[in-house]
C-alpha positions as CSV (number, residue, x, y, z in Angstrom):
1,X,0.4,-25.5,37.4
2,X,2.4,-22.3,36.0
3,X,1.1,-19.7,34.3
4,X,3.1,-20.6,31.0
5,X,2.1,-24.5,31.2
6,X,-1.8,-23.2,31.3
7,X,-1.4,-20.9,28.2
8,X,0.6,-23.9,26.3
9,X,-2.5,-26.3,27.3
10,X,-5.0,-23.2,26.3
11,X,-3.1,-23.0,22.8
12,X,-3.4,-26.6,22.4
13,X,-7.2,-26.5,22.7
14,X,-7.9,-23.8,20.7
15,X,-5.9,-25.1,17.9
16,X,-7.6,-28.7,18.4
17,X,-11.0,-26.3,18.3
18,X,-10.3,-24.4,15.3
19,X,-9.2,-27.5,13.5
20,X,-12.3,-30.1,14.0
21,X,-14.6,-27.0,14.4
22,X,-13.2,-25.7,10.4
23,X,-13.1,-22.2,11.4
24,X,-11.5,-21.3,8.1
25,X,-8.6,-22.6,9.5
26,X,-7.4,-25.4,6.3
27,X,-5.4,-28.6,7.0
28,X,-1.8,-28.4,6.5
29,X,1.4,-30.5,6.5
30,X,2.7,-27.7,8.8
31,X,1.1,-27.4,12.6
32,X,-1.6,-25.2,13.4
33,X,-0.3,-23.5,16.4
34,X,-2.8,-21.2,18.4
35,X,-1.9,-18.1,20.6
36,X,-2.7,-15.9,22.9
37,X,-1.4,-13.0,25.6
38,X,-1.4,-14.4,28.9
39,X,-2.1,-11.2,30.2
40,X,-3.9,-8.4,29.2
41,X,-4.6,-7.9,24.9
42,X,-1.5,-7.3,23.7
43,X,0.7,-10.4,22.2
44,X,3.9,-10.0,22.2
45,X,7.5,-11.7,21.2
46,X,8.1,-13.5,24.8
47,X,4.9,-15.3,24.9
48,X,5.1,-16.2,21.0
49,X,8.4,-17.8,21.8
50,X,7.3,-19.5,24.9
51,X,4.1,-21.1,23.5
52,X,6.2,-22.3,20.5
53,X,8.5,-23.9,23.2
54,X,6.1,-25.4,24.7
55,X,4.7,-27.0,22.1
56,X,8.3,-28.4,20.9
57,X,8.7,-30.1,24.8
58,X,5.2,-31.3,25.1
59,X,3.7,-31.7,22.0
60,X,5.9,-32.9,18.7
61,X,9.8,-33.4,19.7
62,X,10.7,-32.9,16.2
63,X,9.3,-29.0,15.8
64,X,12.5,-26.7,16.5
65,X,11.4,-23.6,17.7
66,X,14.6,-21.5,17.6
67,X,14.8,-18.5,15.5
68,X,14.0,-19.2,12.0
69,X,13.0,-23.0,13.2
70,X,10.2,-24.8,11.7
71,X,7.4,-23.6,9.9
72,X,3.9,-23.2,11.2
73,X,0.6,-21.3,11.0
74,X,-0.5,-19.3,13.9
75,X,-4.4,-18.7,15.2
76,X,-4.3,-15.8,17.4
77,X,-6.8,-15.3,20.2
78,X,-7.9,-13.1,22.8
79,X,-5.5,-10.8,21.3
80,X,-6.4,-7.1,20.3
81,X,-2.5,-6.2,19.4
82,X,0.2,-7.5,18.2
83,X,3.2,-6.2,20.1
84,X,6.2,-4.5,17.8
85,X,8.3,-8.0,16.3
86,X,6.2,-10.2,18.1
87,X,7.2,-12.9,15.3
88,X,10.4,-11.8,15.1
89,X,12.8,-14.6,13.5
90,X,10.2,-17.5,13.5
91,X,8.8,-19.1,10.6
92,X,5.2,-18.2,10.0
93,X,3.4,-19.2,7.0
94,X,0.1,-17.8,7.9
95,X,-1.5,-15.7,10.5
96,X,-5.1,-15.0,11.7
97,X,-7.3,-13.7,13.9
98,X,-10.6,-12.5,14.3
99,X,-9.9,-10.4,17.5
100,X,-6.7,-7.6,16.1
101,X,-7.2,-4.8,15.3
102,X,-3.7,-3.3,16.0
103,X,-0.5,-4.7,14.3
104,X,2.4,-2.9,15.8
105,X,6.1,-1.9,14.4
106,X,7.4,-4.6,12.5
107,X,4.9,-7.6,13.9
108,X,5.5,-9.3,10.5
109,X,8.5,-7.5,9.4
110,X,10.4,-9.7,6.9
111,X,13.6,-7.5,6.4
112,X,16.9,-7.2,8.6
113,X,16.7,-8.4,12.3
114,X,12.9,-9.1,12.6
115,X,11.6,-11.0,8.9
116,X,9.5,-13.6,8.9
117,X,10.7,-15.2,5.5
118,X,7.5,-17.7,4.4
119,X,4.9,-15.3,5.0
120,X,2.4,-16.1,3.0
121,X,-1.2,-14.8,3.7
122,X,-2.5,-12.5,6.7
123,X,-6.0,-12.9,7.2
124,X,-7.3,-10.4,10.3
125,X,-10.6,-9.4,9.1
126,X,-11.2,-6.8,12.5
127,X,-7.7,-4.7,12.3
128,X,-7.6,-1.3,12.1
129,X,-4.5,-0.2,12.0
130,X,-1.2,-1.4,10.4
131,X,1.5,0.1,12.2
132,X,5.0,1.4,10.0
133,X,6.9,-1.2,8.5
134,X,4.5,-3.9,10.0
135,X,5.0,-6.5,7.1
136,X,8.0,-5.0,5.4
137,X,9.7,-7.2,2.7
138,X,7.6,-10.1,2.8
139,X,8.4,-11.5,-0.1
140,X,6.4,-14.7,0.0
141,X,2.9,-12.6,0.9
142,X,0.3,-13.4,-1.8
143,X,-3.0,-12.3,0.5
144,X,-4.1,-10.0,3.0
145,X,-7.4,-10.0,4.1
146,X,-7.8,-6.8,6.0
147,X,-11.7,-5.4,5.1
148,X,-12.0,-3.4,8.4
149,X,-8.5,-1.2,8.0
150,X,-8.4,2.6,8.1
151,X,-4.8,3.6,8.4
152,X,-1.9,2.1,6.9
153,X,1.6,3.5,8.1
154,X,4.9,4.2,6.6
155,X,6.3,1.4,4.6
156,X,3.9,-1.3,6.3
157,X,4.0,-3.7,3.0
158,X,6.8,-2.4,1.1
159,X,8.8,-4.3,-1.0
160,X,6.1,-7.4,-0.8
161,X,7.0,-8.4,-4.4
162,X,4.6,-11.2,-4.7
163,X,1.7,-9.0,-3.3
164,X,-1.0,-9.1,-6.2
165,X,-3.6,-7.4,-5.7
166,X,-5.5,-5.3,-2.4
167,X,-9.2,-4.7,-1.2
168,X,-9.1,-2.0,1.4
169,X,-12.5,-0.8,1.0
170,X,-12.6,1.1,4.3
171,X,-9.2,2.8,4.0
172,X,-8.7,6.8,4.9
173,X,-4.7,6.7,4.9
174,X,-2.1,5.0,3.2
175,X,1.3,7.0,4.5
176,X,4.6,7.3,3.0
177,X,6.0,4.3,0.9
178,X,3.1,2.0,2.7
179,X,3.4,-0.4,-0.8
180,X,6.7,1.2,-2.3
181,X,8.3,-2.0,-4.6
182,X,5.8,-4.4,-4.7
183,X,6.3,-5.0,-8.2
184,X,3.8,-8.1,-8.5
185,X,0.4,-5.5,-7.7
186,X,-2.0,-5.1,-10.2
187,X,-5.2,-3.9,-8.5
188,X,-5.5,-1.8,-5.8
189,X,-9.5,-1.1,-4.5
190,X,-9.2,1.9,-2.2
191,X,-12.6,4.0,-2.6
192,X,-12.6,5.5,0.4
193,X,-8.7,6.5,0.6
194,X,-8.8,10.4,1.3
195,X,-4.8,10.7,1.4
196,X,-2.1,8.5,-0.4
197,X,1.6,10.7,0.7
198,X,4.8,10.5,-0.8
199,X,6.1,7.1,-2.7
200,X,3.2,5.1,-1.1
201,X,3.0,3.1,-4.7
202,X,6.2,4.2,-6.4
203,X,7.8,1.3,-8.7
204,X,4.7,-0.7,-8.3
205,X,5.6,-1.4,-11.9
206,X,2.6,-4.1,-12.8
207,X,0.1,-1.9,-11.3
208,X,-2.3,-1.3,-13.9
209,X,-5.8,-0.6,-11.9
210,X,-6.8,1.4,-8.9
211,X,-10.1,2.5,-7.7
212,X,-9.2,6.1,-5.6
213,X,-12.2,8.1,-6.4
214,X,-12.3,9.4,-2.9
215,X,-8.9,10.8,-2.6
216,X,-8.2,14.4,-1.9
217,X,-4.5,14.8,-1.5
218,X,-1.5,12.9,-3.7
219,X,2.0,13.2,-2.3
220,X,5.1,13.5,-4.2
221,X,6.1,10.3,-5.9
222,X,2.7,8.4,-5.2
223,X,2.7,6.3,-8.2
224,X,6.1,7.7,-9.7
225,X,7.4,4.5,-12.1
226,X,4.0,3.0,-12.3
227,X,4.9,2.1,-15.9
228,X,1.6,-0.1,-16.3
229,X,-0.6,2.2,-15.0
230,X,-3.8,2.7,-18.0
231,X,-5.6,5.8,-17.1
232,X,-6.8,7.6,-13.7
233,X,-10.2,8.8,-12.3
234,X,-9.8,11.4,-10.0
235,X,-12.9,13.2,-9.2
236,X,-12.1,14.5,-5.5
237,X,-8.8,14.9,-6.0
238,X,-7.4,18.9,-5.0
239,X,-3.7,18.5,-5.2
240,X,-1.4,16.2,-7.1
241,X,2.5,16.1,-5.6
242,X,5.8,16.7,-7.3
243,X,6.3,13.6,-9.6
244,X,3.3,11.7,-8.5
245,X,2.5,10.2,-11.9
246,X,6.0,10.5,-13.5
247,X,7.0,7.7,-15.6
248,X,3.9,6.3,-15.9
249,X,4.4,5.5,-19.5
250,X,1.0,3.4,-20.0
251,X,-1.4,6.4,-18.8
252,X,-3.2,7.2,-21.7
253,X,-6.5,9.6,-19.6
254,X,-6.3,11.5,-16.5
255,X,-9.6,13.0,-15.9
256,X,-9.0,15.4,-12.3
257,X,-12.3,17.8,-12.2
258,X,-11.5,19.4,-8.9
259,X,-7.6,19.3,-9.0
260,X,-6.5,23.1,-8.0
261,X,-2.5,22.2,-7.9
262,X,-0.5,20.3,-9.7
263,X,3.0,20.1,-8.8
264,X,6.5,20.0,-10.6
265,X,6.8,17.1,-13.0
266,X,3.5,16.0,-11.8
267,X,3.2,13.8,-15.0
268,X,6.7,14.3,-16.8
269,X,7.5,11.6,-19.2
270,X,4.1,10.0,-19.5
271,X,4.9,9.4,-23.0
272,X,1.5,8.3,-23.9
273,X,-0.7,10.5,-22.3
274,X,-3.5,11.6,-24.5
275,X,-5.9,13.5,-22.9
276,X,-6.1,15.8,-19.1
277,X,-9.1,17.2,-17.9
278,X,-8.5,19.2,-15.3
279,X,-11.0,22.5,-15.4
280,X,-10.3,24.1,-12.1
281,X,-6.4,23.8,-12.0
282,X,-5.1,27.0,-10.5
283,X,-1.5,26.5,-10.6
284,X,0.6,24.2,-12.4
285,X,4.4,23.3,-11.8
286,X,7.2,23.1,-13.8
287,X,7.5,20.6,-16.1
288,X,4.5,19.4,-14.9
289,X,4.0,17.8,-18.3
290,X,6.9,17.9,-19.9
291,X,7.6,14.6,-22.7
292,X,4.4,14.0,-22.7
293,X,4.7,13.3,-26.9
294,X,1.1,12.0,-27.1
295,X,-0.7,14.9,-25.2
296,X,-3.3,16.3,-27.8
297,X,-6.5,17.4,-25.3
298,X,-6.1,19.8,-22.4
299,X,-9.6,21.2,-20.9
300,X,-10.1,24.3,-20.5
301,X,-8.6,26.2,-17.5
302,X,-10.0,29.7,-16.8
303,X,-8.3,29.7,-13.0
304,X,-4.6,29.7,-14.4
305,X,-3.0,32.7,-14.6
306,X,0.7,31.5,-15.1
307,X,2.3,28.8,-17.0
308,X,5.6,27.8,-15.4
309,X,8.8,26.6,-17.5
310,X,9.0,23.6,-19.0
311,X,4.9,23.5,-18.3
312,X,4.5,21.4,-21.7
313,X,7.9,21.4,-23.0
314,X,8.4,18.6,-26.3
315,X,4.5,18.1,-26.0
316,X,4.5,17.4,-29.9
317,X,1.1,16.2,-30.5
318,X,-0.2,19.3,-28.4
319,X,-3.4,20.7,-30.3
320,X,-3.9,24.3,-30.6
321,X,-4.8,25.6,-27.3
322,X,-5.6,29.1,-28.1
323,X,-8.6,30.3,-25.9
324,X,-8.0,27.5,-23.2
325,X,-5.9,29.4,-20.9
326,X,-8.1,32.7,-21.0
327,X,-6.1,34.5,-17.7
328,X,-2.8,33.8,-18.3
329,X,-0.7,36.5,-17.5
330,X,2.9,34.8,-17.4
331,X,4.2,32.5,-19.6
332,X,8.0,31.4,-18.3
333,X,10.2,29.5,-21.1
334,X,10.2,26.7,-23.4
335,X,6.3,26.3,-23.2
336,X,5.3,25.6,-26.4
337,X,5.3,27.1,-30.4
338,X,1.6,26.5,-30.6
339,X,0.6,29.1,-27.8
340,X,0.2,33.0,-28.0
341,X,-1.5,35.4,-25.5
């Protein structure tokens, strides 16, 4: 008996086991088709393509398991990887596993060479990392299931437009454009998120909650064009990148107690932006808040010593700030008529 007929009659049985034994594994009109590395813990593309092969010859004639063939779910066992395009081209619905924590470079990818275009939910309860570009442009994705995951890299789910909402709850990095364009998101729970970098959530345009109190550092472009966005809490936070929050036209609060930088155009155009708090800011960048027509409370800020240009340019519902700014020294152009040293 060869090596690939065993793992073929191994995948059988475990997808007979998971099915009678209900191991939140549902009953579909598509097969149930269970996997795993016949060598080592890493699965990869070849031995995806053989089982699927397999099960075609031996098990249901009518299954084609050519690139972008029929449809299927996939159990994955005594697998602690997923291999870079492991599903390259074939037509998963669902995937699960209670045994990866690693899903490599474009494992799931939906976009160009390597998508997976009915992707629907991912449920790996034990991974750990989520490798760059991992599920890229799965547009069909409505749940991920991912409790255990502490890094996510660049552009993992980007452009997942149907993606709803996310519960990472053990999260410490989301990298660069990790959920740029997934215009479906509404929630995001990420407590324990210490850095989110540049364009991670830009034109996540229904995004109107997320729970970040941990985070420390917000790249450039974070949540630029988050036009649903209501109000943030940021009570760790120390620096806030160029244009993290521009165009977030439905932020009404940003309360930031710890926030020592805030970088150019940090909030520009949040046209209803009533209220910052943001008592220890030391330096502040240009245009930082410019547009902001509904700005009327700024705290207190005894650490700034320089207002740059633009700072709070057409800021027409400003307040008198006299007295909030006690060590400012420099005051560049078109700040604003209500302010005198």
């Amino acid at each position: 008996m060869t090596k690939l007929t065993q793992n073929f009659k191994y995948a059988v049985i475990m997808a007979a086991i998971f099915l009678l034994a209900g191991n939140s594994v549902k009953s579909y009109a598509q097969p149930t088709i269970a996997f795993m590395p016949s060598s080592g813990t890493t699965l990869t593309f070849q031995e995806v393509f053989n089982t699927l092969s397999d099960y075609a010859e031996n098990v249901n004639h009518n299954f084609n398991a050519s690139s972008m063939g029929s449809p299927f779910h996939a159990v994955i066992s005594g697998a602690t990887a997923l291999a870079a395009g492991c599903f390259m081209n074939f037509n998963v619905i669902s995937v699960s596993s209670s045994s990866v924590t690693h899903v490599g470079i474009q494992a799931l990818n939906c976009y160009g060479p390597g998508y997976v275009p009915s992707l629907k939910s991912i449920d790996f309860p034990n991974a750990q990392t989520i490798a760059m570009s991992a599920c890229m442009q799965c547009s069909s994705l409505t749940s991920i299931n991912m409790p255990n995951v502490e890094t996510i890299e660049a552009w993992a789910f980007s452009m997942c437009t149907a993606l709803q909402s996310i519960n990472l709850p053990r999260v410490g990095l989301i990298d660069n454009f990790a959920f740029y364009g997934c215009t479906a998101l509404q929630t995001a729970n990420i407590p324990t998120v210490a850095e989110i970098r540049n364009a991670a959530f830009q034109s996540c345009t229904a995004l109107e909650t997320v729970n970040m109190s941990a985070v420390m550092i917000i790249g450039d472009k974070a949540f630029m064009d988050c036009s649903a966005l209501q109000s943030i809490d940021l009570p760790e936070v120390e620096d806030i990148g160029i244009s993290a929050f521009e165009n977030c036209h439905a932020l009404t609060t940003a309360t930031c107690p710890k926030v020592k930088n805030i970088k150019t155009a940090a909030f520009l155009n949040c046209t209803n932006l009533n209220e910052i708090q943001m008592p220890l800011v030391e330096t502040i960048g240009e245009s930082a808040f410019e547009l902001c027509e509904a700005l009327k409370t700024i705290s207190a800020c005894p650490n700034l010593q320089t207002i740059n240009k633009a700072t709070f340019k057409f800021c027409t519902s400003l307040e008198d700030i006299n007295g909030k700014f006690p060590n400012v020294k420099t005051i560049e152009a078109d700040f604003t008529p209500h302010f005198h040293l």
